[in-house]
C-alpha positions as a printed Julia matrix, in Angstrom:
673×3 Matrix{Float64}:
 -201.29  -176.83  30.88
 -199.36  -178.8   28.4
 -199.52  -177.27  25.18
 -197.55  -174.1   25.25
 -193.73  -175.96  24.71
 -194.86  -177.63  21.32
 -196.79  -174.24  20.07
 -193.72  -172.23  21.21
 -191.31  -174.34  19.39
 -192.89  -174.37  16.44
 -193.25  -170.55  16.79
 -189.88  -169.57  17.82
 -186.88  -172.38  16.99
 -187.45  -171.08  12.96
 -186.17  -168.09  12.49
 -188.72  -166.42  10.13
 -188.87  -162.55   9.53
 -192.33  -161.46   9.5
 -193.89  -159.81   6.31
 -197.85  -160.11   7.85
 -200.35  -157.9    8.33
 -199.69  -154.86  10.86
 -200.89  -154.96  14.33
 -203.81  -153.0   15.11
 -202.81  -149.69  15.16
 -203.04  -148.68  18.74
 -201.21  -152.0   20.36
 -197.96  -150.73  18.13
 -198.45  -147.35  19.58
 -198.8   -148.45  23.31
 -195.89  -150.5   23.23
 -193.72  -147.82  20.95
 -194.4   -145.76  23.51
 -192.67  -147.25  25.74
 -189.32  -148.66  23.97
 -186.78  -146.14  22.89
 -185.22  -147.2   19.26
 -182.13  -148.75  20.01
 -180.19  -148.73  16.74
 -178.1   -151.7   18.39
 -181.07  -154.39  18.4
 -182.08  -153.8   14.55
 -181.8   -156.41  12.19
 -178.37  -156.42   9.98
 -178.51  -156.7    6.5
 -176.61  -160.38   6.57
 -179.53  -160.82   8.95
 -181.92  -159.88   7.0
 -180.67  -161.95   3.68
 -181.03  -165.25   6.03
 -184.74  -164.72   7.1
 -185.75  -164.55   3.52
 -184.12  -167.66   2.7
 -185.76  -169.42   5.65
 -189.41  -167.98   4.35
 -188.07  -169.41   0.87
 -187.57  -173.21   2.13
 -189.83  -172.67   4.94
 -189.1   -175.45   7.46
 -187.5   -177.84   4.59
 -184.37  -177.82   7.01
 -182.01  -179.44   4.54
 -182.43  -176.81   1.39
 -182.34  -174.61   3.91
 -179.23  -175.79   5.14
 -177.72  -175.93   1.5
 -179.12  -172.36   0.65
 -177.46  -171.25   4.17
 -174.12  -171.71   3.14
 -174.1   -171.0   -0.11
 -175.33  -167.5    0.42
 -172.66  -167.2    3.31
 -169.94  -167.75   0.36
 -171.47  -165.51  -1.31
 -171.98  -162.86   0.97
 -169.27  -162.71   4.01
 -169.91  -161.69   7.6
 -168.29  -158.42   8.09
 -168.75  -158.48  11.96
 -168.7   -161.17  14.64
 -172.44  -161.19  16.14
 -172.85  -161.72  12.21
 -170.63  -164.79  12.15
 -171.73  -165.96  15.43
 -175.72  -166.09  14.29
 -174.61  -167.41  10.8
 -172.76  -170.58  12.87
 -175.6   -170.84  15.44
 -177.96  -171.38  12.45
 -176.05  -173.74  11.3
 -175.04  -175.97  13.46
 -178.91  -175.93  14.43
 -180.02  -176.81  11.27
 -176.68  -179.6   10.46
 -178.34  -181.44  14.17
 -182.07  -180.94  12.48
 -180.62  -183.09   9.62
 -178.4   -185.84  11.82
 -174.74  -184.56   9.46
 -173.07  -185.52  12.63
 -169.58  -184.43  10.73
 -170.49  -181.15   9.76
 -171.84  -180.29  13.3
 -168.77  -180.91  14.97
 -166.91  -178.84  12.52
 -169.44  -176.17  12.92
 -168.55  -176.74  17.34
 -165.07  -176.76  16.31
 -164.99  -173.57  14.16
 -166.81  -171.76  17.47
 -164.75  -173.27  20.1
 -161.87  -171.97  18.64
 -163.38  -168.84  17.74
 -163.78  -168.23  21.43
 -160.28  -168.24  21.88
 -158.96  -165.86  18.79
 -161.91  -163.53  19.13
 -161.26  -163.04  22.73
 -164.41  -164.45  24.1
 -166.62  -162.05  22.09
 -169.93  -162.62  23.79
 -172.28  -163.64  20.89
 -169.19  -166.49  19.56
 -169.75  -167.39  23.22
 -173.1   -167.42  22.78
 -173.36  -168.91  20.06
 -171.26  -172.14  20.81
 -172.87  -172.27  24.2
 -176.36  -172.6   22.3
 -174.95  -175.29  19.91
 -174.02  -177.27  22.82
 -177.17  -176.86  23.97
 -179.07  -178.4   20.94
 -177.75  -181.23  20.97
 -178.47  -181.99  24.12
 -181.75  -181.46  23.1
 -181.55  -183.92  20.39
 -180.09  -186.54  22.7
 -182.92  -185.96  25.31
 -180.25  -184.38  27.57
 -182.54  -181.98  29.76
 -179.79  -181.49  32.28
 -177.26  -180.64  30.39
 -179.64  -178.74  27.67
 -180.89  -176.29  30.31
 -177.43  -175.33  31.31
 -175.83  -174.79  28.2
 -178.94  -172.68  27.44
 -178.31  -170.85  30.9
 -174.71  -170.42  29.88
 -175.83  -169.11  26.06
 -178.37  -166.28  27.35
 -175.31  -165.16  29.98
 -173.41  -164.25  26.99
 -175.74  -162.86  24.79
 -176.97  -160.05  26.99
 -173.83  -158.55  26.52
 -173.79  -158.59  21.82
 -175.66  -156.85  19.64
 -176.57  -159.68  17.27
 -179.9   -159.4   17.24
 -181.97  -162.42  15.84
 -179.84  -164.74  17.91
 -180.01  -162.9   20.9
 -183.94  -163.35  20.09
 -183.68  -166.48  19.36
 -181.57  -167.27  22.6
 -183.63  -165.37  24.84
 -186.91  -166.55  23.61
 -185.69  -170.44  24.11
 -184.01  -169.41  27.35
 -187.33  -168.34  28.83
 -189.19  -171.05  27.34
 -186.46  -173.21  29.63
 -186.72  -171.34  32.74
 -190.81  -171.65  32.36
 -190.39  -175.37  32.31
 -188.39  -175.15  35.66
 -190.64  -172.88  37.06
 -188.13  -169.77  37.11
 -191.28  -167.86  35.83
 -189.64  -164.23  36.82
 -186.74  -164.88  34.7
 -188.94  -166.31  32.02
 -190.58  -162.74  31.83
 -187.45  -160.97  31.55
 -186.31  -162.66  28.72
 -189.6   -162.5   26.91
 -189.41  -158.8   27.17
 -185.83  -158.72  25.57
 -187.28  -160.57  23.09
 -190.55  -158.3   22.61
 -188.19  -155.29  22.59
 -186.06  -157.2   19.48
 -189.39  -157.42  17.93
 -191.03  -154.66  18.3
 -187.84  -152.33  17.25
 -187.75  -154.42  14.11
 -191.66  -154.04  13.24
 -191.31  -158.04  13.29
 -195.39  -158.71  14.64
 -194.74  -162.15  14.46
 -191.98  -162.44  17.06
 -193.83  -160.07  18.67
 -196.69  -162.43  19.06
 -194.58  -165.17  19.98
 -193.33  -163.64  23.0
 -196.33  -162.52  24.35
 -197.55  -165.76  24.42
 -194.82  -166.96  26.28
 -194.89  -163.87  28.82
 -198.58  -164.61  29.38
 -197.99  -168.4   31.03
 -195.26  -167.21  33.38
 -197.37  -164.01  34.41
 -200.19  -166.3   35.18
 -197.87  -168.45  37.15
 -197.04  -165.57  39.45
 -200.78  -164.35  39.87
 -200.6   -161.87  37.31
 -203.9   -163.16  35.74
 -204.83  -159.21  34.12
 -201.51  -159.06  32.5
 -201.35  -162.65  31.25
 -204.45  -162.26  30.1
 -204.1   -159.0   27.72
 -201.13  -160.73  26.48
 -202.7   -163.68  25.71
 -205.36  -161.88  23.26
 -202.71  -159.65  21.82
 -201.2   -162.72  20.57
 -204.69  -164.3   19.48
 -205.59  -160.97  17.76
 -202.13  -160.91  15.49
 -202.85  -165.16  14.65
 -206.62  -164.19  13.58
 -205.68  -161.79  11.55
 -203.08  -163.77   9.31
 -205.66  -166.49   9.8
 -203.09  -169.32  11.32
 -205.93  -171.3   13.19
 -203.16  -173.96  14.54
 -201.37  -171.23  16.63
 -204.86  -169.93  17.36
 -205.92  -173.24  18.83
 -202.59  -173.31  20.93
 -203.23  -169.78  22.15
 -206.81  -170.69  22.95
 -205.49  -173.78  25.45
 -203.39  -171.23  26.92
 -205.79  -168.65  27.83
 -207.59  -171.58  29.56
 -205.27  -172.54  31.55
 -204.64  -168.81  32.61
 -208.73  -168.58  33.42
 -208.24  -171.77  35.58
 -205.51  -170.58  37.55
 -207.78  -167.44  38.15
 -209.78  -169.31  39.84
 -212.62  -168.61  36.84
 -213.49  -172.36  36.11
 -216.4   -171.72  34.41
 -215.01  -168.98  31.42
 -212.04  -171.86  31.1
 -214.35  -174.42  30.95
 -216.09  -172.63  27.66
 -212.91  -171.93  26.29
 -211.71  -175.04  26.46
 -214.89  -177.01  25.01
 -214.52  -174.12  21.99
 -210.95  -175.19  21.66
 -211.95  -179.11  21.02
 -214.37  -178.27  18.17
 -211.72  -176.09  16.52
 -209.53  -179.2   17.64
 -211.58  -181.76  15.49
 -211.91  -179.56  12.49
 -208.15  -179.4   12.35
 -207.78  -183.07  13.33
 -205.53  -181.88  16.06
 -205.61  -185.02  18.34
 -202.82  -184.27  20.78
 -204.69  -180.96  21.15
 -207.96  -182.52  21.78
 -206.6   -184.85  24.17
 -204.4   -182.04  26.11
 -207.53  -180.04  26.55
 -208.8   -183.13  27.85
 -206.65  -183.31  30.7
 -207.46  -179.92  31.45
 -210.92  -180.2   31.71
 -210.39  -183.48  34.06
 -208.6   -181.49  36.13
 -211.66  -178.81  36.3
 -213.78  -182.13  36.64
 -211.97  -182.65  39.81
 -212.25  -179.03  41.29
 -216.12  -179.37  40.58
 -216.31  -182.27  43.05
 -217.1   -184.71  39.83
 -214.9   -187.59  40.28
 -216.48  -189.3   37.12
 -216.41  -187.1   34.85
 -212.98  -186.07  35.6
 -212.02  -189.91  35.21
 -214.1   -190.34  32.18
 -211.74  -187.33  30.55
 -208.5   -188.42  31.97
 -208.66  -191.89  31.02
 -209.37  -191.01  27.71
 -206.75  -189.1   27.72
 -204.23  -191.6   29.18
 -205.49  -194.32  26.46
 -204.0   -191.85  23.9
 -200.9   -190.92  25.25
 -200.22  -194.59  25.94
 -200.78  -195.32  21.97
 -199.05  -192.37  20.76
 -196.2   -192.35  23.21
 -197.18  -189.29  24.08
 -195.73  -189.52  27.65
 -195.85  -186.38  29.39
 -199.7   -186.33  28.55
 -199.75  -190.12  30.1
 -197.86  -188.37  33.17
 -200.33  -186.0   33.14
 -203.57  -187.94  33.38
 -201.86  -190.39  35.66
 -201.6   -187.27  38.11
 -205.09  -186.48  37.69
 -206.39  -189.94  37.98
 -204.04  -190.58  41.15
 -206.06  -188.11  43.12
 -209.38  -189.38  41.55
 -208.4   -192.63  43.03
 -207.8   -191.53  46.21
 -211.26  -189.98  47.16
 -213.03  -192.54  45.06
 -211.16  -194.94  47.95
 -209.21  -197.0   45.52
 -205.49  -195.74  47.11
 -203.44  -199.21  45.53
 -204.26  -198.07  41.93
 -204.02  -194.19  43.6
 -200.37  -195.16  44.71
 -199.51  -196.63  41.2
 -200.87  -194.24  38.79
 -199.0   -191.1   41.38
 -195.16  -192.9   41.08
 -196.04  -193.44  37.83
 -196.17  -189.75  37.11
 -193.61  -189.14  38.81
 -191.3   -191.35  37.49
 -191.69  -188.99  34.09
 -191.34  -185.47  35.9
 -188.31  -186.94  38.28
 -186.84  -188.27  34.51
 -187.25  -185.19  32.8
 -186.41  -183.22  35.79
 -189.9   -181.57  35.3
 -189.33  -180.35  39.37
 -192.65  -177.78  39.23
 -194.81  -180.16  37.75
 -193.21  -182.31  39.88
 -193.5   -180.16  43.51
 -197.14  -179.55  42.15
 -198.1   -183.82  42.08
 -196.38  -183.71  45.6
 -199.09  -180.8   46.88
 -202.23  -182.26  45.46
 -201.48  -185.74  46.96
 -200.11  -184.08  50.56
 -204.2   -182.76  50.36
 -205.35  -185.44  49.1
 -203.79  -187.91  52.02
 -204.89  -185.25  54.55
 -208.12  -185.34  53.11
 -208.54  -188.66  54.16
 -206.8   -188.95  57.39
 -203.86  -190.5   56.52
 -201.75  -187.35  58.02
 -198.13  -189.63  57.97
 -198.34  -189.67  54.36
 -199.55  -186.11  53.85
 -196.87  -184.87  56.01
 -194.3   -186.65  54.08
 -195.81  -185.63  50.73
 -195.54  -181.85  52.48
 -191.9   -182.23  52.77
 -191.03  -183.43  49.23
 -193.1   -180.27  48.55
 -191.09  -178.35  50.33
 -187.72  -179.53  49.28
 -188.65  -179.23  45.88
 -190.27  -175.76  46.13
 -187.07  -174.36  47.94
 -185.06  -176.29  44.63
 -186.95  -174.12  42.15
 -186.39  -170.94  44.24
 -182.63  -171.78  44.62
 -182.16  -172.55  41.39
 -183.49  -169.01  39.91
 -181.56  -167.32  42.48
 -178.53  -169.29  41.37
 -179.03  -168.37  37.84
 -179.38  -164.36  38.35
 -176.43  -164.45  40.2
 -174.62  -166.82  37.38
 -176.19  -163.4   34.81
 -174.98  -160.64  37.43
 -171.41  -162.5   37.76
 -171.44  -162.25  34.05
 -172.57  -158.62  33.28
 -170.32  -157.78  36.39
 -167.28  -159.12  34.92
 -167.85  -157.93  31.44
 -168.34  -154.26  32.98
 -165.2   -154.46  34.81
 -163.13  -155.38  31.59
 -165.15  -152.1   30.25
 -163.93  -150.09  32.95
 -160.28  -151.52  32.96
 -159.97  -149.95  29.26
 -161.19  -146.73  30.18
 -158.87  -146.58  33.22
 -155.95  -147.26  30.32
 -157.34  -144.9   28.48
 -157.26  -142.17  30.88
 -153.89  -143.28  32.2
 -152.53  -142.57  28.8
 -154.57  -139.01  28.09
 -153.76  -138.14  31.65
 -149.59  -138.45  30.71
 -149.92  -137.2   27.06
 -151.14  -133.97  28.93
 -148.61  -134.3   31.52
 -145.87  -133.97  28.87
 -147.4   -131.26  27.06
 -147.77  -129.42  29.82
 -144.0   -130.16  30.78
 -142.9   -129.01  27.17
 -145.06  -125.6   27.66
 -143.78  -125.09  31.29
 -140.5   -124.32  29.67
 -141.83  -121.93  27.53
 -144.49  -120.1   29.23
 -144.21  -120.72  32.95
 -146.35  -118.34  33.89
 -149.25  -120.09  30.9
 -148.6   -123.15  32.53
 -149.62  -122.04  36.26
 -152.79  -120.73  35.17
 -153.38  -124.21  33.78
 -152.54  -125.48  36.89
 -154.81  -123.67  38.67
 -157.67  -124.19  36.21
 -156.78  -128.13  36.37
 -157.02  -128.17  40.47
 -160.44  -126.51  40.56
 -162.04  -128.62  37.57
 -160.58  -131.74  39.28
 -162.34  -129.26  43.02
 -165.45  -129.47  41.36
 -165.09  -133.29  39.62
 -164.47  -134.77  42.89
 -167.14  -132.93  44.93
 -169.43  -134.17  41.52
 -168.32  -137.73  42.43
 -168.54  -137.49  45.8
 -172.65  -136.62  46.12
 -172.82  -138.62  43.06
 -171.66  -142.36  44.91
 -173.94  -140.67  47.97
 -176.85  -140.75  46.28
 -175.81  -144.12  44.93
 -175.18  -145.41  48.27
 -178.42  -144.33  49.74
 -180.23  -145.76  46.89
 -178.23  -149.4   47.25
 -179.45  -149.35  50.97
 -182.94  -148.37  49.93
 -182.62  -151.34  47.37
 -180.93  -154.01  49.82
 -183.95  -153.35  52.28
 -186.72  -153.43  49.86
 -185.45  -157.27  48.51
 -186.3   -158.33  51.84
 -189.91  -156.87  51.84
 -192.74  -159.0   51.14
 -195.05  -156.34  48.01
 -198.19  -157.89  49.15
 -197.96  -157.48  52.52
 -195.11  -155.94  53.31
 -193.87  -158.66  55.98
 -190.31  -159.72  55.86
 -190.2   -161.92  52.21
 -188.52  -165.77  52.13
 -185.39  -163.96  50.81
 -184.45  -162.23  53.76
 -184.96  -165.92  56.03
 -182.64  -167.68  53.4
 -179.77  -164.51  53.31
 -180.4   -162.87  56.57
 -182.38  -164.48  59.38
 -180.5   -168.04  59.03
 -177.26  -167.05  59.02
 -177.75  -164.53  62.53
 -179.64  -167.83  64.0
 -176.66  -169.79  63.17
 -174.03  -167.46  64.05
 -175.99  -166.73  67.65
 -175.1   -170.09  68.83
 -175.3   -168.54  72.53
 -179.03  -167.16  72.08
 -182.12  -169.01  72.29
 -184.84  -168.96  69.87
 -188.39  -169.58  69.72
 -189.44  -170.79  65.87
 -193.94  -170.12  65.5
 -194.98  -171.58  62.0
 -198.3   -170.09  61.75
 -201.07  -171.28  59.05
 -204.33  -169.39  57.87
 -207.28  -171.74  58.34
 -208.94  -172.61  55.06
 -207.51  -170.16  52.97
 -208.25  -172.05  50.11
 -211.66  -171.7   50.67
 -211.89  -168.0   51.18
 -209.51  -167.57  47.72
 -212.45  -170.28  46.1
 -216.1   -168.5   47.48
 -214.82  -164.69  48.09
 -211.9   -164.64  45.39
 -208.17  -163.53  45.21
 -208.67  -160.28  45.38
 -209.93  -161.18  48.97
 -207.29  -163.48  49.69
 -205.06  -161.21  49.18
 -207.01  -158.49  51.6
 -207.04  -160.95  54.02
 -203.14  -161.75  53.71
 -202.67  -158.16  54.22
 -204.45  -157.48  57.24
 -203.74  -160.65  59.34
 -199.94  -159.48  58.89
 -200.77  -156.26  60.23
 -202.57  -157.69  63.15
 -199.29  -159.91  63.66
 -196.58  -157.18  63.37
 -198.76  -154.58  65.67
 -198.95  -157.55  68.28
 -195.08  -158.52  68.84
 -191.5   -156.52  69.69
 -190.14  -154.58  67.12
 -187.0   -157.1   67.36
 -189.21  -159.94  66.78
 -189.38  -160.94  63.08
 -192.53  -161.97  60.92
 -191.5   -163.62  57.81
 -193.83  -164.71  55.17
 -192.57  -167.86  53.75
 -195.06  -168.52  51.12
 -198.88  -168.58  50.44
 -200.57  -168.53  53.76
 -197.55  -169.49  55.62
 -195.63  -167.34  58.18
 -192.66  -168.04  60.28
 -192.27  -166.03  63.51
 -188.26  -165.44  65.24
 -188.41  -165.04  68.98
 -184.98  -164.65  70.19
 -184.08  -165.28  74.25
 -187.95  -165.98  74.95
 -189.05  -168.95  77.64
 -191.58  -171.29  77.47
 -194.32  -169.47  79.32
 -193.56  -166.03  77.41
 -194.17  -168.3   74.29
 -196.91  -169.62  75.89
 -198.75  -166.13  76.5
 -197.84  -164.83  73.2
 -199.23  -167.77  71.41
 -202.32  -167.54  73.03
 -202.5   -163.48  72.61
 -202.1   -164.1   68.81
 -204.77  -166.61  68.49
 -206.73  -164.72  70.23
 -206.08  -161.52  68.65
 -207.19  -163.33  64.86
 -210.64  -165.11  65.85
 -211.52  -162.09  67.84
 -211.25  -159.76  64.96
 -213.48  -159.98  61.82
 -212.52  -158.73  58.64
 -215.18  -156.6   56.42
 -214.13  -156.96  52.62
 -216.98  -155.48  50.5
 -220.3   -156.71  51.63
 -218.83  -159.65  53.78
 -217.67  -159.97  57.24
 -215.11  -162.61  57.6
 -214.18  -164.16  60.44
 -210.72  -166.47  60.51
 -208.6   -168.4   62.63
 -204.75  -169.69  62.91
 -202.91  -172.77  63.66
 -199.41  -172.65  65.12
 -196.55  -175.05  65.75
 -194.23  -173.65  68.09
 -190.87  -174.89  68.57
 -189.89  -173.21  71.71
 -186.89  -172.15  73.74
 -184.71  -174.24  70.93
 -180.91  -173.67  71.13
 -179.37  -174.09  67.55
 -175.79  -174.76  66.5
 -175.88  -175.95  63.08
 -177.51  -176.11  59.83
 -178.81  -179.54  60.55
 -180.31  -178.5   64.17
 -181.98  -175.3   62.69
 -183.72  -177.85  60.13
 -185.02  -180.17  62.79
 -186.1   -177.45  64.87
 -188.12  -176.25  61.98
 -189.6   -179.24  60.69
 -190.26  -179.99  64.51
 -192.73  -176.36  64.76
 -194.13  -177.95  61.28
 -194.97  -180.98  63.04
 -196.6   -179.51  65.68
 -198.17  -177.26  62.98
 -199.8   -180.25  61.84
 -200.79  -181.46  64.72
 -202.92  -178.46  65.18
 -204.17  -178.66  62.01
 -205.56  -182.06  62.53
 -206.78  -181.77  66.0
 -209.69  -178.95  64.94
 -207.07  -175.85  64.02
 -208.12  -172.55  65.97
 -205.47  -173.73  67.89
 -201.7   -174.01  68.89
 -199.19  -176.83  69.74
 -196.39  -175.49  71.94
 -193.13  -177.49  72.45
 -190.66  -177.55  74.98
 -187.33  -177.83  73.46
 -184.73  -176.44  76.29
 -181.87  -178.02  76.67
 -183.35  -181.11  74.66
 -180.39  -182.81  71.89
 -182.91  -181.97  69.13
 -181.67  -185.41  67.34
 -182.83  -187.53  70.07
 -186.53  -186.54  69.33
 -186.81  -185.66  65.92
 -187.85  -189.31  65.0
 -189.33  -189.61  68.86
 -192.67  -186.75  69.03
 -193.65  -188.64  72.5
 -190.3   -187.35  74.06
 -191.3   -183.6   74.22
 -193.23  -181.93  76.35
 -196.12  -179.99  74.33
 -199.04  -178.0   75.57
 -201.78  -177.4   73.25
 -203.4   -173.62  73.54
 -206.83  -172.79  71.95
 -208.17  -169.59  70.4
 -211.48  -168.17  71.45
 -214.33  -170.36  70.01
């Protein structure tokens, strides 16, 4: 899906108050419903006065500039979030019009503001997001995302509220480019709740149509969905048939990901004729990708060709060139079943090269996937198991990364909460001793006045601290309840990847004394039960198989679900033949068993890679012993799956045979057939 960055930027960089048409009635009442006014998020009056001069000039960014500061003279910011948006603005609109000098004035005036305003979060902000354009202007991704990062740290914490709009809608627009979809959501919804407490339908708009992509990328096709056509519904009725077009591409994509080629399909051919009657061609030839790639899923090689090279000749004479990176993607895998792998090879680095230089790392981890299948596909199981790796290593990047980030936001909000509290403190500290010395001055008056006070004083403070006290135990039995539910997998309520990464790694590397066994387990063609029976019984399936697992080992045994169809089993101070019996138990335990989901029995298999009996030191052994059960994984996988590969690893330097798969001894065990 390619279009949603240049709709949302023209949507949301401009800050334009809305004076539209009203929603339909009963969409503002469902979401009123559920956000309480919050007097700090309205728009100020100096906020106010600087959307209606953008509306005057419209996106003419140098009267607007001009108009910008002379109604600042004119009317001075009487707070700080005030200033801070006023300067963001500007030094936005001073890059916009390459005044170089100006800008770093504007940077200059902020940077020092930062330091005399004691690091008032939106001047923070603020500078942090000036930064951050122009790095955006100098093509700067790395250094443009962080700055960005930095920006919507800070602004959680002001109350100016068109830049803290502004800043959260770019921020998720950002993380939804570096597939940090979760935290793209929770900044849309800041930004919905800006809008929606302002009556302002077309930010509104704008951040449901950002919300929908990300909830799409995380399965949540219902959601993204409704989103999608609240957004549609506000653009029809204003009549904007460019954003309407964009929002149309969108809900295509979202019906692809579903898994619902055909409605995407439709949507997508309705999309090109409103395309040509706006002479949108970098619309018609997006869409065109996106119906090469449905092409593709359809099993028709040529006409998914036809529609990416057509789109590749126009990106190559535009210079469009994530559109070229695109179709080079789609014509990479083309190439590969159509049995022409040298121009498969070129056209797949050649994509690549663009996502690696624009550190695109989901598109990125996504070309990796398609080609792993695609190599498998046709035998060539070296290269798909490298391509499986870079997968990997890039998929564990993006989660990294996002958990990075919230704890970059929590470090923030933690520290500014802590100042909060350190000024209370001094505030009772200094209350606490003005009553001391009142009380001192009345003792010697009225002793017997002052003991009653005394005794009043010890039971309030009786009461307070027995308040406190089953206060911070509910509090700590809800943080435990918390800390246990991270590490649950909702869907099907397995350990999650979180607790492997925080928990499980850590005790393997701190038990350097214990042996472990390491089962990688795979669902056999998954992909085609989610394709003929639908998510909705993927999901099912997911669900029960994890059951099956967890009823069928020791309660100190651990089943983690690392992803998709992909499990990890922990064995610790297990042997080879214990490994042996279990494995075979297991694979036994899945073929025997059907599963009925609505009118259809399903039956389904496993393969497993077991790396068994391992003894681990070190980060570095606990990775080869890893990608050693993944091996075997694969080995299973390409020998008929229904089956295991079991490897004896005791007492074996794991970094004699990580390069050396002859060196181990390996049984293979099969499921019932």
């Amino acid at each position: 899906m390619l279009s949603i960055r240049y709709l949302l930027f023209l949507l949301a960089v401009f800050p334009l108050f809305a004076l539209s048409s009203e929603i339909e009635q009963a969409t503002q009442q469902k979401i009123s419903s559920q956000i309480e006014k919050q007097t700090s998020l309205v728009f100020s009056e100096f906020e106010q006065g600087v959307e209606l001069l953008s509306i005057k000039y419209n996106e003419d960014n140098g009267q607007t500039l001009s108009a910008l500061n002379s109604f600042a003279a004119d009317n001075p910011t009487k707070t700080n979030d005030d200033l801070a948006y006023l300067l963001g603005y500007r030094c936005y609109l001073e890059l916009t019009t390459k005044n170089q000098e100006s800008y770093s004035n504007t940077q200059q005036v902020l940077d020092e503001l930062i330091i005399s305003t004691a690091s008032n979060p939106a001047i923070h902000a603020a500078a942090n997001f000036c930064k951050a354009w122009f790095y955006y202007f100098d093509k700067n991704t790395e250094q443009y995302d962080f700055f960005i990062e930095q920006a919507f740290n800070h602004i959680l914490n002001s109350q100016s509220s068109v830049l803290k709009y502004w800043i959260a809608t770019t921020f998720s627009m950002m993380a939804q480019d570096t597939g940090r979809h979760s935290a793209a959501i929770e900044a849309a919804k800041l930004a919905l709740t800006i809008a929606t407490i302002n009556q302002d339908n077309y930010r509104a708009a704008t951040s449901w149509a950002i919300m929908a992509i990300s909830e799409a990328e995380l399965g949540f096709y219902d959601d993204a969905l409704a989103n999608n056509q609240l957004a549609i519904d506000w653009y029809s009725s204003i009549n904007n048939q460019r954003a309407i077009l964009g929002l149309y591409q969108n809900r295509g994509f979202i019906l692809n990901s579903q898994g619902n080629t055909s409605e995407a399909k439709a949507i997508y051919l309705d999309a090109i004729s409103q395309a040509e009657q706006l002479d949108h061609q970098d619309a018609i030839h997006e869409i065109y990708s996106n119906l090469a790639a449905i092409a593709f899923t359809e099993g028709d090689l040529e006409l998914s060709n036809n529609y990416a090279e057509k789109t590749l000749a126009y990106a190559q004479e535009s210079d469009y060139r994530s559109l070229a990176a695109h179709a080079y993607s789609i014509m990479a895998i083309n190439y590969v079943y159509l049995n022409e792998l040298e121009i498969a090879k070129d056209y797949f680095e050649r994509g690549n090269r663009f996502f690696e230089e624009f550190k695109m790392v989901s598109q990125l981890a996504d070309n990796f996937k398609s080609w792993s299948e695609a190599m498998a596909s046709i035998k060539n199981y070296e290269a798909a198991y490298n391509a499986q790796l870079r997968y990997k290593s890039l998929s564990d990047k993006i989660f990294n990364t996002e958990r990075e980030s919230r704890m970059l936001r929590i470090k923030e909000l933690y520290q500014a909460t802590q100042k909060d509290q350190e000024i209370e403190k001094l505030a009772f500290e200094n209350q606490r001793k003005n009553i001391e010395i009142e009380n001192k001055s009345l003792e010697q008056k009225i002793w017997l006045l002052s003991a009653v006070i005394a005794i009043l004083a010890f039971v309030m403070l009786s009461i307070f601290y027995r308040k406190l006290k089953n206060s911070n135990q509910t509090l700590t039995k809800y943080n435990t309840k918390l800390n246990e539910e991270r590490f649950i997998d909702p869907l099907t309520g397995s350990l999650s990847r979180r607790f492997f990464e925080v928990q499980q790694r850590e005790h393997i590397l701190n038990s350097s004394e214990i042996s472990f066994s390491l089962f990688v387990l795979d669902i056999d063609h998954f992909k085609s039960i989610n394709d003929n029976y639908g998510h909705a019984c993927g999901d099912y399936i997911l669900k029960i198989f994890c059951q099956r697992i967890r009823n069928s080992i020791r309660k100190q045994d651990n089943f983690i679900r690392m992803g998709g169809e992909e499990f990890l089993l922990v064995i610790e101070n297990s042997n080879y033949d214990s490994d042996a019996k279990l494995l075979h138990k297991l694979l036994c335990l899945i073929k025997n068993e059907t599963v009925e989901f609505e009118q259809h029995t399903l039956s389904i298999s496993m393969s497993v890679g077991v790396a068994s009996n391992v003894s681990i030191y070190d980060e570095k052994s606990l990775d080869i012993a890893l990608e050693l059960a993944d091996q075997a994984l694969y080995k299973a996988k390409s020998s008929g799956r229904n089956q295991g590969e079991l490897l004896d690893l005791h007492s074996i330097p794991l970094t004699n045979v990580i390069n050396n798969y002859d060196l181990i001894v390996s049984k293979t065990i099969h499921g019932v057939e």
